[in-house]
KOLLUMDREN-941979 format. One record per residue (C-alpha): x, y, z. Coordinates in steps of 0.1 Angstrom, whole numbers, padded with zeros to 4 digits, always signed. Example, Ala and Ser with C-alpha at 12.3 -4.5 7.8 and 13.67 -1.06 7.14 Angstrom:
2
+0123-0045+0078 +0137-0011+0071 
***
This chain:
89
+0020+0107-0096 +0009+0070-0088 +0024+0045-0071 +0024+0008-0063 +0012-0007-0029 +0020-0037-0018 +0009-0055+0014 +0018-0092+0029 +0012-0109+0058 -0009-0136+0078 -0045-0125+0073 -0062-0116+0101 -0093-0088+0105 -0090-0050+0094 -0060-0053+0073 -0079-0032+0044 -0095-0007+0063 -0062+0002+0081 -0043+0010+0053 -0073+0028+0033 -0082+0050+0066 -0046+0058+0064 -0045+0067+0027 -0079+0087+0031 -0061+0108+0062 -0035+0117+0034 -0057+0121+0008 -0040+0093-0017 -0067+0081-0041 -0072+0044-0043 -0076+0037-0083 -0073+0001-0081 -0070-0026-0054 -0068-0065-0058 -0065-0088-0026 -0067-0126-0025 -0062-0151+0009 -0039-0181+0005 -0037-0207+0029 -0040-0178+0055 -0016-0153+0039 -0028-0119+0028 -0015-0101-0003 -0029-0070-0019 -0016-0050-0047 -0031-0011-0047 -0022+0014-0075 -0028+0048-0063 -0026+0087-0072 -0007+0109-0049 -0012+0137-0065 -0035+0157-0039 -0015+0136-0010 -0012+0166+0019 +0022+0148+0027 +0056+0138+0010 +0059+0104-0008 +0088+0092+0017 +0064+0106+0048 +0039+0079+0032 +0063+0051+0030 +0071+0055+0065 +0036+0056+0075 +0028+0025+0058 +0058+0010+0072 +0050+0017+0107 +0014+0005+0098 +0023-0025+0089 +0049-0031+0117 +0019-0021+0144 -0005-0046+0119 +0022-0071+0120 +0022-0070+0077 +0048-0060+0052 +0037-0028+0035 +0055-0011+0005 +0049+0017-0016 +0072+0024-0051 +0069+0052-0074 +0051+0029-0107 +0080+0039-0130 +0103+0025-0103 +0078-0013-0102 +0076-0011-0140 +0115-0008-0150 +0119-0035-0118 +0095-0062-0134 +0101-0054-0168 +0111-0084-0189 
***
């Protein structure tokens, strides 16, 4: 199964290496990552497979959530049918 990470916030030092030591810990493959800085702000889109993850999807949600609350950045994670039907035109 893959899914759609996506992560917001004021940039600030070790936002990356947070989330993918987190991923790593659940063993959610990283197959595509794309970050840009604007005017300060952070964004980053991740596609990843969770299909060796040691964990359920909604126990990684909540660890990204809590992530990004201690990192002080919104993190969200969607099943990628779920973020295609959303942003299909």
């Amino acid at each position: 199964m893959k899914g759609i990470i996506t992560v917001v916030g004021k940039d600030k030092v070790g936002i990356i290496g947070k989330v993918c030591t987190l991923l790593s810990e659940k063993q959610v493959n990283i197959l595509d990552i794309s970050q840009t800085i604007l005017h300060g702000y952070f964004n980053m889109m991740m596609i990843v497979d969770l299909t060796n993850c040691t964990v359920s999807f909604n126990e990684v949600v909540d660890a990204l959530t809590e992530l990004g609350k201690a990192i002080e950045v919104d993190i969200r994670l969607q099943h990628e049918d779920i973020f295609d039907s959303m942003h299909r035109i």
